[in-house]
N, C-alpha and C positions, 0 to 999 in steps of 0.2 A: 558508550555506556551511560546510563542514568540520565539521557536523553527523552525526547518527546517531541514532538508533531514536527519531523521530519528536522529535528536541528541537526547540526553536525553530516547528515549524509551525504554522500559523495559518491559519485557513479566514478571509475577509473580505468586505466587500461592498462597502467606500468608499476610494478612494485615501484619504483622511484618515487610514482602520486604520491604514496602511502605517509601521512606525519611520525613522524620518527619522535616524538616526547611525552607523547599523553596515551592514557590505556587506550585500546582500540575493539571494535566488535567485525570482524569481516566476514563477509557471506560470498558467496561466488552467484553473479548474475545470470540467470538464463537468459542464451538469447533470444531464447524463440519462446517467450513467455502465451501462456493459453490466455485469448483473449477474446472480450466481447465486445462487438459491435465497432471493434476495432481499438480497443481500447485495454491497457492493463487493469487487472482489479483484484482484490485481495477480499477473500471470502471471512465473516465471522459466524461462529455457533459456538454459542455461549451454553456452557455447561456446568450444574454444578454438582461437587463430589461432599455427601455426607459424611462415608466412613468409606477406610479403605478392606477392613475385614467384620463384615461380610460388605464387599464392594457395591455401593449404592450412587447412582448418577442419574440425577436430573437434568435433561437436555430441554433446552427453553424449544419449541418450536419453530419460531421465527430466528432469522438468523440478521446478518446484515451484509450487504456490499458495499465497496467504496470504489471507484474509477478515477483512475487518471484523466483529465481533462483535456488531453491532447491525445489524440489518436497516435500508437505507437509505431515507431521507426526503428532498425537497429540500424540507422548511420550512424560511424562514431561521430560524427558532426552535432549528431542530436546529446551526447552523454551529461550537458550541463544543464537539458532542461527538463528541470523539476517536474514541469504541471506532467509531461509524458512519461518517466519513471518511476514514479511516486504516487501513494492512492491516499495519503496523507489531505484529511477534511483540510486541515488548517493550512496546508500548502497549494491545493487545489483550489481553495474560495478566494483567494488573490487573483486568480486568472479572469481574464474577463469573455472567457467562452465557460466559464460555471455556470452549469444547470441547477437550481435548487428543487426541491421538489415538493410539492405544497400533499400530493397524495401520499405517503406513505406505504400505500399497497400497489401504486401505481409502479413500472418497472420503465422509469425514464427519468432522466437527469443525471446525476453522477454519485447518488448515494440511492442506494434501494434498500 
């Protein structure tokens, strides 16, 4: 909780993993995550909400992607590496197979 760019996360396989003292947030991993190009990635559309009665939403057009920098595995061998479970900019530009990408409308490197 009240975390950011991928701190605290933890990929796990045993309640035992689980820290036993500080609040926690848990999600249940898919393991056959939808991916591209071989790759995990987490979709954004940014939208915004005026009023709720009469319900008014403006949807931005463009949206954004972000990709994991390691092509995805579910070996539990792979569960501590970051760059492949995580779409996290700021955890994926430490890698040293990060693509950056100079086009913006271009659909390659690991943020579109």
């Amino acid at each position: 909780p009240a975390s950011a760019r991928g701190i605290g996360i933890q990929v796990i396989h045993k309640w035992s993993q689980l820290p036993r003292k500080r609040p926690l947030l848990v999600q249940k991993y898919l393991h056959k995550p939808y991916l591209i190009g071989g790759n995990k990635f987490d979709l954004r559309i940014y939208v915004y909400v005026t009023s709720y009665d009469p319900l008014r939403i403006y949807m931005f057009s463009d949206g954004l992607v972000r990709f994991a920098s390691c092509k995805y595995s579910s070996s539990m061998k792979t569960l501590n590496n970051k760059f492949m479970h995580l779409t996290n900019y700021s955890v994926n530009k430490k890698n040293s197979e990060y693509q950056t990408n100079s086009d913006d409308k271009a659909c390659h490197g690991h943020k579109w």
